[in-house]
Chimera marker file (.cmm) of the C-alpha trace (Angstrom):
<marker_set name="trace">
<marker id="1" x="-6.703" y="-59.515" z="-49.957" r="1" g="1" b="0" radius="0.5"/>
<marker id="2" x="-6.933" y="-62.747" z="-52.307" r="1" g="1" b="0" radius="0.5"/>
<marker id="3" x="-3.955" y="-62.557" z="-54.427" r="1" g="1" b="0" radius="0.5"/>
<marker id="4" x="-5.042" y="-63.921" z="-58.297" r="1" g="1" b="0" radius="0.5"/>
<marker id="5" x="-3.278" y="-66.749" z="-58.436" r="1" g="1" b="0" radius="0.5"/>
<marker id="6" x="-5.406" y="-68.087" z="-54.842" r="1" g="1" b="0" radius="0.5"/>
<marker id="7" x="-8.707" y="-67.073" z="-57.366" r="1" g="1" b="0" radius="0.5"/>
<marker id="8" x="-8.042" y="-68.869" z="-60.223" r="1" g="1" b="0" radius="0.5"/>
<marker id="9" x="-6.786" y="-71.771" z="-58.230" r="1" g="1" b="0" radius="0.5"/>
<marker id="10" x="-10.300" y="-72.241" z="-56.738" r="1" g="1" b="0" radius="0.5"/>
<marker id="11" x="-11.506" y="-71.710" z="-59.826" r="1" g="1" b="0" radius="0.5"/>
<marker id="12" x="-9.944" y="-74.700" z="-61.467" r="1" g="1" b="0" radius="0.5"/>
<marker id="13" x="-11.045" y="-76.467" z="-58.072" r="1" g="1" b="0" radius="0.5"/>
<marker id="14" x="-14.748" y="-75.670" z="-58.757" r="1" g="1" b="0" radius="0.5"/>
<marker id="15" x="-14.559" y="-77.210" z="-62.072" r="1" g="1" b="0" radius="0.5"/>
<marker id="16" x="-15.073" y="-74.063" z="-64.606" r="1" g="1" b="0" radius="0.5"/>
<marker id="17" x="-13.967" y="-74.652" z="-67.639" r="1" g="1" b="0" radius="0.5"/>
<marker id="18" x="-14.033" y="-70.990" z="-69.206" r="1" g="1" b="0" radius="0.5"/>
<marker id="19" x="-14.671" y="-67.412" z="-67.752" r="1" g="1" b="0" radius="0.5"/>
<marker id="20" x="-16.833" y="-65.665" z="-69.837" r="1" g="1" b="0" radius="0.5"/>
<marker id="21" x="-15.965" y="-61.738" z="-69.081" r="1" g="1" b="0" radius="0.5"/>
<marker id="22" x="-15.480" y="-58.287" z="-69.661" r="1" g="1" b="0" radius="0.5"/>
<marker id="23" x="-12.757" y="-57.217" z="-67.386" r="1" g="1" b="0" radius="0.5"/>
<marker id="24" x="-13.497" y="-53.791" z="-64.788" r="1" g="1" b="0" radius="0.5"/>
<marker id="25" x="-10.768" y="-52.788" z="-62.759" r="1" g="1" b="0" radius="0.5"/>
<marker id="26" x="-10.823" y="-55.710" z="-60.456" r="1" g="1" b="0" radius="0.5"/>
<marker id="27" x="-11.301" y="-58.493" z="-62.279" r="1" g="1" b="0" radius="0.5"/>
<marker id="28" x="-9.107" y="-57.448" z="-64.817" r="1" g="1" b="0" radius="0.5"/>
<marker id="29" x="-6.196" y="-57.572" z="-62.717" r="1" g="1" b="0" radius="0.5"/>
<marker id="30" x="-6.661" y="-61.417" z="-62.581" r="1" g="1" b="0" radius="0.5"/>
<marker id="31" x="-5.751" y="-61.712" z="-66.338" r="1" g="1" b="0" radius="0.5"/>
<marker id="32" x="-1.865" y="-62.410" z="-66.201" r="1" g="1" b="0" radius="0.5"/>
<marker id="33" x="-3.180" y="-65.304" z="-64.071" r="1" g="1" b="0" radius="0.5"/>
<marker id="34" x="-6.070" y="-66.582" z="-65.953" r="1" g="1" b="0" radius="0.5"/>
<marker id="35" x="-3.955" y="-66.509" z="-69.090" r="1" g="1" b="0" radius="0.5"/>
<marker id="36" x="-1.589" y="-69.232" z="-67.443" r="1" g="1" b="0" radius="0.5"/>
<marker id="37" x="-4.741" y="-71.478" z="-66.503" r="1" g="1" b="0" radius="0.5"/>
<marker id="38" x="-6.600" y="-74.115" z="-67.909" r="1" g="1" b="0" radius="0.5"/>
<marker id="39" x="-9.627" y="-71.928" z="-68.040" r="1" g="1" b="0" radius="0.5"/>
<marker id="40" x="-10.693" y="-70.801" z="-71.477" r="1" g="1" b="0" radius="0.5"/>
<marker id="41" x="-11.417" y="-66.601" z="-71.603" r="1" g="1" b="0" radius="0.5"/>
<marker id="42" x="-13.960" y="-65.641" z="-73.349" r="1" g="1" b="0" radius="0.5"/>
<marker id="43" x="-13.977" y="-61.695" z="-73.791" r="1" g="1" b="0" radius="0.5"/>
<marker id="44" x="-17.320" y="-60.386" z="-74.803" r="1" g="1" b="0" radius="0.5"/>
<marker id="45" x="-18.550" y="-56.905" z="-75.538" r="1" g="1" b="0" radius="0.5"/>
<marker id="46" x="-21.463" y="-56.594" z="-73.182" r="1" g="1" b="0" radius="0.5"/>
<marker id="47" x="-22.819" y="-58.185" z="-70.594" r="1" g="1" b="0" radius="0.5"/>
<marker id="48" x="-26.154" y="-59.340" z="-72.379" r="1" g="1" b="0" radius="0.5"/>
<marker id="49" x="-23.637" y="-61.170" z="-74.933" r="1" g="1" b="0" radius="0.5"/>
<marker id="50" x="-21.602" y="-62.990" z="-72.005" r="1" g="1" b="0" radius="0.5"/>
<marker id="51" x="-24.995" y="-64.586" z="-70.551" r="1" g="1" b="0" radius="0.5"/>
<marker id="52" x="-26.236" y="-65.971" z="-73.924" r="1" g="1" b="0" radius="0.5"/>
<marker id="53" x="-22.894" y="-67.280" z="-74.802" r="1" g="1" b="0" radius="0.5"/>
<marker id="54" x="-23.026" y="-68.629" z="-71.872" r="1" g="1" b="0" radius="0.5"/>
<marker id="55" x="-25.918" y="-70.538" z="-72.544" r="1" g="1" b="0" radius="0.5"/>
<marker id="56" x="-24.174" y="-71.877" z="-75.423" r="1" g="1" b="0" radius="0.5"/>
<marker id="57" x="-21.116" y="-73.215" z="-74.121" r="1" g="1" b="0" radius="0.5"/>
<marker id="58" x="-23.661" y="-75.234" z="-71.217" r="1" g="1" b="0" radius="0.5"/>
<marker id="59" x="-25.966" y="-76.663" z="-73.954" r="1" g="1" b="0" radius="0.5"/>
<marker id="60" x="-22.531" y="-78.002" z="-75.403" r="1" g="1" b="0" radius="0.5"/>
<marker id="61" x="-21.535" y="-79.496" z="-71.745" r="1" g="1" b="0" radius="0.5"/>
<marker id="62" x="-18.714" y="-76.917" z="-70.598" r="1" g="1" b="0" radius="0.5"/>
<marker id="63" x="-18.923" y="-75.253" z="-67.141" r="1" g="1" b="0" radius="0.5"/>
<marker id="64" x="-18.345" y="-71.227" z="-67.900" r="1" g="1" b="0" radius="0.5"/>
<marker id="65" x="-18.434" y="-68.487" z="-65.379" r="1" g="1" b="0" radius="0.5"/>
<marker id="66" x="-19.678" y="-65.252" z="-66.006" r="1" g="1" b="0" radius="0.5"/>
<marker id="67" x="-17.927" y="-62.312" z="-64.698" r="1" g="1" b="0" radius="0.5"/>
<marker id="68" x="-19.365" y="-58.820" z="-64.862" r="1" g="1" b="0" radius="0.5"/>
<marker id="69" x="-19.589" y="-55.746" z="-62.975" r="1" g="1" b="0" radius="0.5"/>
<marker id="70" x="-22.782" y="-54.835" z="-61.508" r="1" g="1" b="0" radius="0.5"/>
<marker id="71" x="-23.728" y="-52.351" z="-63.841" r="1" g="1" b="0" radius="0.5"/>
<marker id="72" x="-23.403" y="-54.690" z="-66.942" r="1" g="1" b="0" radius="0.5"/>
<marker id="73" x="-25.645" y="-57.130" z="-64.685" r="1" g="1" b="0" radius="0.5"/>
<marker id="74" x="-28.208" y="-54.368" z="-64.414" r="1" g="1" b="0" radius="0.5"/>
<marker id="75" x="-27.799" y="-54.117" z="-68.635" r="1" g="1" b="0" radius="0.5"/>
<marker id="76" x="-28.088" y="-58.261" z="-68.854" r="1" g="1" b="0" radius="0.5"/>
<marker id="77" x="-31.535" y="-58.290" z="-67.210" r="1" g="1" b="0" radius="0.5"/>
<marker id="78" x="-33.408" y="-59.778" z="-69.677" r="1" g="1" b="0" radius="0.5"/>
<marker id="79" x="-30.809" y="-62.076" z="-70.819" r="1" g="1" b="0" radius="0.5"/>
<marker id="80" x="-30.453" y="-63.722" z="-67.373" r="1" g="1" b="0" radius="0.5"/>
<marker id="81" x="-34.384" y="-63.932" z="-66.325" r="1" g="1" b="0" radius="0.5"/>
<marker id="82" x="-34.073" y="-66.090" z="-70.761" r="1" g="1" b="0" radius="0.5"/>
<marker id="83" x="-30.991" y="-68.166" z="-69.237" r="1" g="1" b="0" radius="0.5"/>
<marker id="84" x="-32.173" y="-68.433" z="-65.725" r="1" g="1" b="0" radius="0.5"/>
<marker id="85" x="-36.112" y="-69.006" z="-65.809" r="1" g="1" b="0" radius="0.5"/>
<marker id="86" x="-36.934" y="-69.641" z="-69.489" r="1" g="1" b="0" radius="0.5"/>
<marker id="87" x="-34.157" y="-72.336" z="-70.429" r="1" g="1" b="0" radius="0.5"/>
<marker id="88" x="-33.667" y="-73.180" z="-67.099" r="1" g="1" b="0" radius="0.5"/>
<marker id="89" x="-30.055" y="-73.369" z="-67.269" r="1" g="1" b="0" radius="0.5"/>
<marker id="90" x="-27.498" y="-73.394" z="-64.429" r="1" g="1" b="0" radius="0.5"/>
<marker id="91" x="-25.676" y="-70.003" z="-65.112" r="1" g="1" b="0" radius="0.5"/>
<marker id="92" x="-23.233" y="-69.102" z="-62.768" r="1" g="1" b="0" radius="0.5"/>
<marker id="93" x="-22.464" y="-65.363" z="-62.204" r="1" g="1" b="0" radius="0.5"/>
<marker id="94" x="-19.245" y="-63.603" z="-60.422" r="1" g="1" b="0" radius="0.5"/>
<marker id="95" x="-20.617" y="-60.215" z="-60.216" r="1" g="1" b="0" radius="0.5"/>
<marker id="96" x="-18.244" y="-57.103" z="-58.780" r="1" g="1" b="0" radius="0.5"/>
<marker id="97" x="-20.215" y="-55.374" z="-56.581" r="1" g="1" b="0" radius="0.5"/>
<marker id="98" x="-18.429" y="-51.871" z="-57.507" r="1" g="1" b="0" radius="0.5"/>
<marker id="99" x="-17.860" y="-49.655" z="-54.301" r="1" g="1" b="0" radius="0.5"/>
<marker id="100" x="-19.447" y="-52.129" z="-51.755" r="1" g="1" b="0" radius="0.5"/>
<marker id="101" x="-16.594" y="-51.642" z="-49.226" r="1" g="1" b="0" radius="0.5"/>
<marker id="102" x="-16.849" y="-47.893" z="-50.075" r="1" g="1" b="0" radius="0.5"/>
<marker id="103" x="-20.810" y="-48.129" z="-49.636" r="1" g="1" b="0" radius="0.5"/>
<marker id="104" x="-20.333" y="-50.527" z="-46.409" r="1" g="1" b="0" radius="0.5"/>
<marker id="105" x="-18.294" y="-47.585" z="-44.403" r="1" g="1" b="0" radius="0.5"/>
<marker id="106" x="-20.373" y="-44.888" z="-45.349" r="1" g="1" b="0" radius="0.5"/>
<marker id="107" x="-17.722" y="-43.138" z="-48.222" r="1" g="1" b="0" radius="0.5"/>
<marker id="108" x="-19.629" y="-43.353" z="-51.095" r="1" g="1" b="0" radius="0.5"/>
<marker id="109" x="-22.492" y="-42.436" z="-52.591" r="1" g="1" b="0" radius="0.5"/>
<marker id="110" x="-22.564" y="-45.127" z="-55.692" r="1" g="1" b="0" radius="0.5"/>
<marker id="111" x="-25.984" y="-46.784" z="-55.326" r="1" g="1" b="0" radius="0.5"/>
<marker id="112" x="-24.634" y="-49.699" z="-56.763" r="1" g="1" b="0" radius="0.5"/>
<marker id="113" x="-24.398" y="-52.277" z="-53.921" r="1" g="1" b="0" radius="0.5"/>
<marker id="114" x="-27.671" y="-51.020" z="-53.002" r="1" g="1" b="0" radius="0.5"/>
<marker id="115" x="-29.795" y="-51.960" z="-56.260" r="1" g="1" b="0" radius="0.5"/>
<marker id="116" x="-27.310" y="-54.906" z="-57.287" r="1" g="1" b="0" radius="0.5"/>
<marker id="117" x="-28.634" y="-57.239" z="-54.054" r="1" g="1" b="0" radius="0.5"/>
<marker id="118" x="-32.245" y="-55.931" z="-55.157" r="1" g="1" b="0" radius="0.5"/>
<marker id="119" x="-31.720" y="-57.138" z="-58.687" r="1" g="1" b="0" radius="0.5"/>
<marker id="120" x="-30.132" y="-60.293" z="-57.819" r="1" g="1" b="0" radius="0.5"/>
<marker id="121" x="-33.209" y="-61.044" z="-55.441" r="1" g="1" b="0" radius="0.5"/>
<marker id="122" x="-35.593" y="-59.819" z="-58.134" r="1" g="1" b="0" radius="0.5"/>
<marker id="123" x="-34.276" y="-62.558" z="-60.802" r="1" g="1" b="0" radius="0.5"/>
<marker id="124" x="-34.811" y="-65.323" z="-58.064" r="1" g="1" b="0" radius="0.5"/>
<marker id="125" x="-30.997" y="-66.433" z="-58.157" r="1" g="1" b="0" radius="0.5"/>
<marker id="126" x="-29.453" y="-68.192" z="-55.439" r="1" g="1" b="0" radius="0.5"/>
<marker id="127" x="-26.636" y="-65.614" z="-54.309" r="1" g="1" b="0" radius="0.5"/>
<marker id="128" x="-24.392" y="-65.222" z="-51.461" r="1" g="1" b="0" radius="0.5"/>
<marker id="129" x="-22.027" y="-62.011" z="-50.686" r="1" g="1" b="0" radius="0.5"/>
<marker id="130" x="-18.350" y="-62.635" z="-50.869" r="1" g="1" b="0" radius="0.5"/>
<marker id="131" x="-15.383" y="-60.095" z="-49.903" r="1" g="1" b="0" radius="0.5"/>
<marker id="132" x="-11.886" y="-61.245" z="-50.928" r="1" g="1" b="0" radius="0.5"/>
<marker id="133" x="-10.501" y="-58.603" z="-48.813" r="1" g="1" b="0" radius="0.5"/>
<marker id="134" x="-11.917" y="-60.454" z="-45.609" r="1" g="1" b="0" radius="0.5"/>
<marker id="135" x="-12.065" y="-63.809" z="-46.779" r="1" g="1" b="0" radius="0.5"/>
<marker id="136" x="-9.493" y="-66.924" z="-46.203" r="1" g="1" b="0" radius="0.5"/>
<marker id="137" x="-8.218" y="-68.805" z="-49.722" r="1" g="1" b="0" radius="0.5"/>
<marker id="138" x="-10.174" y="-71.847" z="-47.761" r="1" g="1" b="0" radius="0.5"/>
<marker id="139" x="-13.643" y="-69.481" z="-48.151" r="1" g="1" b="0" radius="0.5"/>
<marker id="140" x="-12.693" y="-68.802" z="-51.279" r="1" g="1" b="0" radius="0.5"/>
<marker id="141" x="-12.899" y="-72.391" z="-52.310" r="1" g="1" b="0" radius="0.5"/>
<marker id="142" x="-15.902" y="-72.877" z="-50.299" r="1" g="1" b="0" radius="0.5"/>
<marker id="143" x="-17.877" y="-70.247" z="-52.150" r="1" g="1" b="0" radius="0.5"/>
<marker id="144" x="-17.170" y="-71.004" z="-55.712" r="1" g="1" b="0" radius="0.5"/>
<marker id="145" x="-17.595" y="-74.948" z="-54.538" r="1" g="1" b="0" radius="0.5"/>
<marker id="146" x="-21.035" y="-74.228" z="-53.278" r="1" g="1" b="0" radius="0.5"/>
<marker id="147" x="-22.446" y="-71.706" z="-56.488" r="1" g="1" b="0" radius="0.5"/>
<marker id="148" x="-21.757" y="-74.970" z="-58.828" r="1" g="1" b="0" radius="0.5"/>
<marker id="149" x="-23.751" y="-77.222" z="-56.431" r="1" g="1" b="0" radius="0.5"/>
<marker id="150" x="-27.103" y="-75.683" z="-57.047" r="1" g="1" b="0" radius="0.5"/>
<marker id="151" x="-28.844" y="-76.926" z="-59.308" r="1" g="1" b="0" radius="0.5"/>
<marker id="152" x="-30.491" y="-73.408" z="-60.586" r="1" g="1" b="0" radius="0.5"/>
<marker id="153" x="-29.186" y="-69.920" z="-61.507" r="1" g="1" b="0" radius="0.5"/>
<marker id="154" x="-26.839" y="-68.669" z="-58.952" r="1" g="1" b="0" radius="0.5"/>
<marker id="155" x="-24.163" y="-65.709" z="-58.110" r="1" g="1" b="0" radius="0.5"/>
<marker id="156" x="-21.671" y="-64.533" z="-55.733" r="1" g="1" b="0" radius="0.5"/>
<marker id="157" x="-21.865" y="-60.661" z="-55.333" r="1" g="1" b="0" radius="0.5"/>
<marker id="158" x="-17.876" y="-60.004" z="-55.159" r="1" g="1" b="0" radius="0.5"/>
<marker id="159" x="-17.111" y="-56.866" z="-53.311" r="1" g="1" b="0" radius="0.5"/>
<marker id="160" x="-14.835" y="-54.339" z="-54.892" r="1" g="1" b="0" radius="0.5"/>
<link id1="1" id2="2" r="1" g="1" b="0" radius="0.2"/>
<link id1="2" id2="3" r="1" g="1" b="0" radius="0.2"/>
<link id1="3" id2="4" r="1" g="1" b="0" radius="0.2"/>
<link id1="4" id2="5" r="1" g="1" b="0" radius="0.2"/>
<link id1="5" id2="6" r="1" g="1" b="0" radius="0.2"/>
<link id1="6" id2="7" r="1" g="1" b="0" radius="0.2"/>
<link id1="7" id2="8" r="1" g="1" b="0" radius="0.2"/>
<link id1="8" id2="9" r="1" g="1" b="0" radius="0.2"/>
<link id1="9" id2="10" r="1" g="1" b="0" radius="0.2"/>
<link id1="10" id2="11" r="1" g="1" b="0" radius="0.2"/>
<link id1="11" id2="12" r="1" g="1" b="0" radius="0.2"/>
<link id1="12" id2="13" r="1" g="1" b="0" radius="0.2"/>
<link id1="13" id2="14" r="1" g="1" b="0" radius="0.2"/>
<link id1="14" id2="15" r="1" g="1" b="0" radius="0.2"/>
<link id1="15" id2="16" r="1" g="1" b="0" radius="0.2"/>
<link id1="16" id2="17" r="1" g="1" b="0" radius="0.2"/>
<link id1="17" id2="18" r="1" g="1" b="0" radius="0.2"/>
<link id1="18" id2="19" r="1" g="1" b="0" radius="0.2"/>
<link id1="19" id2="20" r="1" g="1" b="0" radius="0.2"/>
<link id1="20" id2="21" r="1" g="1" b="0" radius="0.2"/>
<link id1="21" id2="22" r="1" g="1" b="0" radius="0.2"/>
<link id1="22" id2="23" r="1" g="1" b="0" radius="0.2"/>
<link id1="23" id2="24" r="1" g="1" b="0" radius="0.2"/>
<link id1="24" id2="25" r="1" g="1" b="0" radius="0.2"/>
<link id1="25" id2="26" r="1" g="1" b="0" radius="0.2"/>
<link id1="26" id2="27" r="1" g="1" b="0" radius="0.2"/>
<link id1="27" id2="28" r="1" g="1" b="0" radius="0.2"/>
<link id1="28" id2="29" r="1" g="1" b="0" radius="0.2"/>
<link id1="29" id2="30" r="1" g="1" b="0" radius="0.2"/>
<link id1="30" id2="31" r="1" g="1" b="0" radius="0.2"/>
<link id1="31" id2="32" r="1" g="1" b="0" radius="0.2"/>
<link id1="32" id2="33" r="1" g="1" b="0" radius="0.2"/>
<link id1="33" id2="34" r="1" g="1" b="0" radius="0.2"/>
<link id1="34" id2="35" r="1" g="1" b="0" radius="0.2"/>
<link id1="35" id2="36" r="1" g="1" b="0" radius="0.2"/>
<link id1="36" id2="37" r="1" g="1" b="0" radius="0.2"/>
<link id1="37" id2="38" r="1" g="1" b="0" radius="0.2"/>
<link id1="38" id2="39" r="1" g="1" b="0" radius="0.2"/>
<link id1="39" id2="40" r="1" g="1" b="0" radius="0.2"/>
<link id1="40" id2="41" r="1" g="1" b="0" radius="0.2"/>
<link id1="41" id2="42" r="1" g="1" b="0" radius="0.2"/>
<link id1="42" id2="43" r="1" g="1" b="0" radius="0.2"/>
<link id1="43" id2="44" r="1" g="1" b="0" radius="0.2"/>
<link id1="44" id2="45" r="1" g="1" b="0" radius="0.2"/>
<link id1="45" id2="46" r="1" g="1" b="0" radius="0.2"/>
<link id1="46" id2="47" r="1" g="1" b="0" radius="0.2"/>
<link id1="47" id2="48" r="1" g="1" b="0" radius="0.2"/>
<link id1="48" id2="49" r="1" g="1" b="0" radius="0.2"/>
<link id1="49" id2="50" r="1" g="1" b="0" radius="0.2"/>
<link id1="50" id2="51" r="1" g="1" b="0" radius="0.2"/>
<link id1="51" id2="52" r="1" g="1" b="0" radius="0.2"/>
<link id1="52" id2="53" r="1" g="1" b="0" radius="0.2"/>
<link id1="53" id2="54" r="1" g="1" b="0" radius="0.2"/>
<link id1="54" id2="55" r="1" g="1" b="0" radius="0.2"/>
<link id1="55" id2="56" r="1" g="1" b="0" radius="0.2"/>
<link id1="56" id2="57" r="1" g="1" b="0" radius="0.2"/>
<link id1="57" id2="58" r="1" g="1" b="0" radius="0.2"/>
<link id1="58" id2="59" r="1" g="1" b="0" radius="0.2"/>
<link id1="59" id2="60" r="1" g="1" b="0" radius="0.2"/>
<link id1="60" id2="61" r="1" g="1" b="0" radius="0.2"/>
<link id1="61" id2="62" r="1" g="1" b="0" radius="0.2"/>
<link id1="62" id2="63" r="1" g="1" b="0" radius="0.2"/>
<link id1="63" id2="64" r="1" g="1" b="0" radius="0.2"/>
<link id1="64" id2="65" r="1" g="1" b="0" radius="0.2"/>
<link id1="65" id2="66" r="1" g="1" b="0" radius="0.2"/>
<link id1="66" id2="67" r="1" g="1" b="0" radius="0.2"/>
<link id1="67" id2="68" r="1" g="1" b="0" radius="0.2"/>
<link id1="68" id2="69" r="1" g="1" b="0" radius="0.2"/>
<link id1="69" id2="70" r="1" g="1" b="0" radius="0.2"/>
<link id1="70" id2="71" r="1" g="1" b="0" radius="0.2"/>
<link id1="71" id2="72" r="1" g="1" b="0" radius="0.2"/>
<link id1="72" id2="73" r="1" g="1" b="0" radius="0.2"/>
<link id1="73" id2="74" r="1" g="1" b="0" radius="0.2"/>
<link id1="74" id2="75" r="1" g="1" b="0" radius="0.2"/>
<link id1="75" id2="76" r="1" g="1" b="0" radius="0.2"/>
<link id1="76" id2="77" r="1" g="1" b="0" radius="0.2"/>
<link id1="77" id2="78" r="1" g="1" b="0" radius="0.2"/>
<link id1="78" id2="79" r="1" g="1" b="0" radius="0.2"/>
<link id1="79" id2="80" r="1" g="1" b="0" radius="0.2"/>
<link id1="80" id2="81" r="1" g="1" b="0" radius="0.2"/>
<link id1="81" id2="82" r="1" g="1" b="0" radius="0.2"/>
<link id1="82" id2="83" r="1" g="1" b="0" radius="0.2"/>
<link id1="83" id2="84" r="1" g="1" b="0" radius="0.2"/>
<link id1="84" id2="85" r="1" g="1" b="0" radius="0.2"/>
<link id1="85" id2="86" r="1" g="1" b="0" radius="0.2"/>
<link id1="86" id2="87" r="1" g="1" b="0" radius="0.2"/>
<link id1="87" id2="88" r="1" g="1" b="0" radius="0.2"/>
<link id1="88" id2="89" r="1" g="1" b="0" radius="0.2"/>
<link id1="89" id2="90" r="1" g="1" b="0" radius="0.2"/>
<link id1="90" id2="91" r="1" g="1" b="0" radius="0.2"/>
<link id1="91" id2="92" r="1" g="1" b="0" radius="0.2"/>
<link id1="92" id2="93" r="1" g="1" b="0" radius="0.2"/>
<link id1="93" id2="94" r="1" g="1" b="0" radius="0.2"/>
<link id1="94" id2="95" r="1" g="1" b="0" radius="0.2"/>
<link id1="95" id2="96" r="1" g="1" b="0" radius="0.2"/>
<link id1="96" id2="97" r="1" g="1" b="0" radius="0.2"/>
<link id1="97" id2="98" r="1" g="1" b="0" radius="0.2"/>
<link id1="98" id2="99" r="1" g="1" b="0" radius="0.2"/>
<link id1="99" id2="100" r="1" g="1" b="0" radius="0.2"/>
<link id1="100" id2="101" r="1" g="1" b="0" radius="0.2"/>
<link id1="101" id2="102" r="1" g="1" b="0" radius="0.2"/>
<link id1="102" id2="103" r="1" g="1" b="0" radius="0.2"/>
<link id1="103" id2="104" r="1" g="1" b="0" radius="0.2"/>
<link id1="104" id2="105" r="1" g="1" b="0" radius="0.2"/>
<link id1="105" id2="106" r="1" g="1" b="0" radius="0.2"/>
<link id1="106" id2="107" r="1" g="1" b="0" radius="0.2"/>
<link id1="107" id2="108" r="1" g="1" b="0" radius="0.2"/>
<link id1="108" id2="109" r="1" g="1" b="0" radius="0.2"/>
<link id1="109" id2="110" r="1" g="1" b="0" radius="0.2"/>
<link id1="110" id2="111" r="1" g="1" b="0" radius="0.2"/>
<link id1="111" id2="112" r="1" g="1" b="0" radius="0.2"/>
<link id1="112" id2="113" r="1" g="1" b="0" radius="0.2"/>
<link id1="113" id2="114" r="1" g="1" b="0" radius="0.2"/>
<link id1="114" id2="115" r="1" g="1" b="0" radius="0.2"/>
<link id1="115" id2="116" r="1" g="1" b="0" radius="0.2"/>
<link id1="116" id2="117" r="1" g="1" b="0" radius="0.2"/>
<link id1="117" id2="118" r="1" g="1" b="0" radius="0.2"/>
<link id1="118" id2="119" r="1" g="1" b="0" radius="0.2"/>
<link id1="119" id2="120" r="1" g="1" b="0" radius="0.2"/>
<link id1="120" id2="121" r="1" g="1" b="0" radius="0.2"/>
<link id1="121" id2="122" r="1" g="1" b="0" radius="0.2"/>
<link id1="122" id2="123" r="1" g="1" b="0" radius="0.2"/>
<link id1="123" id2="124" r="1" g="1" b="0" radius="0.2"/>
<link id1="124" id2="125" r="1" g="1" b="0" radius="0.2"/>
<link id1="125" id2="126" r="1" g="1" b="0" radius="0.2"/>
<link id1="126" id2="127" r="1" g="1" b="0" radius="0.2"/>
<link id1="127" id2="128" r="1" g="1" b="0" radius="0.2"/>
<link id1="128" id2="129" r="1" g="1" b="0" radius="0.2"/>
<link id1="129" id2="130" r="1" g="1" b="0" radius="0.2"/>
<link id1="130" id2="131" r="1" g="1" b="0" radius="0.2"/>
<link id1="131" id2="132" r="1" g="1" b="0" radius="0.2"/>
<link id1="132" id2="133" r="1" g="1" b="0" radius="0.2"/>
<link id1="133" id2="134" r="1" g="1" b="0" radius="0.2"/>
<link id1="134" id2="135" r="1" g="1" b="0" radius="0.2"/>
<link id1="135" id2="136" r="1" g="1" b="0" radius="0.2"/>
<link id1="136" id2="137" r="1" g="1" b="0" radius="0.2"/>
<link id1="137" id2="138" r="1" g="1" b="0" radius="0.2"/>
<link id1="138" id2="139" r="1" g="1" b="0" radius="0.2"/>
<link id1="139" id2="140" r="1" g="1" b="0" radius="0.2"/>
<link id1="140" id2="141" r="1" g="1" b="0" radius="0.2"/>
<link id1="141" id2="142" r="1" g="1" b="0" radius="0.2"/>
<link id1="142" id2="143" r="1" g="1" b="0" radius="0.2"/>
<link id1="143" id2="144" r="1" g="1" b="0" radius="0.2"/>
<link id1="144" id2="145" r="1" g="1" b="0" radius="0.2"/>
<link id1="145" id2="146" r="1" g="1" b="0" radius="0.2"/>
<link id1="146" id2="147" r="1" g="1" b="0" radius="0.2"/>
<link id1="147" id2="148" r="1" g="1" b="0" radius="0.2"/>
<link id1="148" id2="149" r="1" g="1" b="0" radius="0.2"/>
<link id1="149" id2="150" r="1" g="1" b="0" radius="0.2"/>
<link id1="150" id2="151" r="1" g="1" b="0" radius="0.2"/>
<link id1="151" id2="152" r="1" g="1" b="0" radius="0.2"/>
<link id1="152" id2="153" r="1" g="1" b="0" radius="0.2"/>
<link id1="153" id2="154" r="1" g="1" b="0" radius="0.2"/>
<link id1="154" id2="155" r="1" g="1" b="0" radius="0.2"/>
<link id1="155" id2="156" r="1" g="1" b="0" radius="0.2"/>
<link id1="156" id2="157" r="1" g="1" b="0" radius="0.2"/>
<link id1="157" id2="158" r="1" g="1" b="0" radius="0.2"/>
<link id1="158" id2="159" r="1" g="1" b="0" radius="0.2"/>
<link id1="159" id2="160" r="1" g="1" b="0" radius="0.2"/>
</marker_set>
C-alpha cells in the first residue's frame, strides 16, 4: 500500500496546487501529510460545492484536484457535466471508489464500483482505474502525470 507521504509527493510532482476535498476514510488519512505540503486544502461541504469551486480556482490559473468519494460524485452530477461540458474546463477528479477491492473478490455487496465506472463513462471523462494497494510509487506518479495532460475533464477511480 502507498504510504501518504509517496501520494502527496506525486502530487506536488503533477503540479496541483490545492486539493479541493471532503475527506472519507481513506483519503482522510492523508491529512497529517497534506498539511505539511505545498498544496493548499480546501475543505468543502459537498461534493457539488468542491466541483464549482473548483471551477473558480482554474478561471483564476491554479491547478486544484478534486477528491471525493464515489457517492458524493454520484451527488455532483450536474455540477461536473456545468464544469466538464458547459465551461469546458479541465477538472481533475480523484474519486475513492468505496469497496472496489471488496466488490473485486466477491465480499461485498456495495454497488458502488459498479455504477461509479458507469457514471464516469456517462459524463464523457477521460478516466483510468488506479489501486494504491497494487501499484508502485513510480505508477503513482505516472497516473496523476497523465490526468493533468489531457486537455478535457478527467479522473482516476482510486480503489478503496
Amino acid at each position: 500500500m502507498l504510504g501518504s507521504n509517496v501520494i502527496v509527493s506525486a502530487l506536488e510532482a503533477a503540479g496541483f496546487t490545492h486539493l479541493v476535498w471532503i475527506p472519507d476514510s481513506h483519503i482522510g488519512t492523508w491529512e497529517p501529510e497534506l498539511r505539511k505540503s505545498r498544496l493548499t486544502l480546501v475543505r468543502v461541504c459537498r461534493e457539488g460545492e468542491a466541483i464549482g469551486l473548483a471551477a473558480g480556482l482554474m478561471l483564476g490559473g491554479a491547478r486544484p484536484l478534486v477528491a471525493i468519494q464515489c457517492t458524493g460524485f454520484f451527488e455532483a452530477g450536474d455540477a461536473v457535466r456545468n464544469v466538464a461540458h458547459d465551461l469546458k474546463l479541465p477538472l481533475r477528479l480523484l474519486i475513492g471508489v468505496r469497496s472496489e477491492r471488496a466488490a473485486r473478490d466477491g465480499k461485498s455487496g456495495d454497488n458502488c464500483p459498479h455504477f461509479a465506472a458507469k457514471l464516469v463513462d456517462a459524463w464523457e471523462l477521460i478516466h483510468s482505474r488506479f489501486d494504491p494497494a497494487e501499484s508502485t510509487p513510480q505508477q503513482l506518479a505516472d497516473v496523476f502525470r497523465k490526468l493533468t495532460e489531457v486537455a478535457t475533464a478527467s479522473a482516476i477511480l482510486w480503489a478503496e
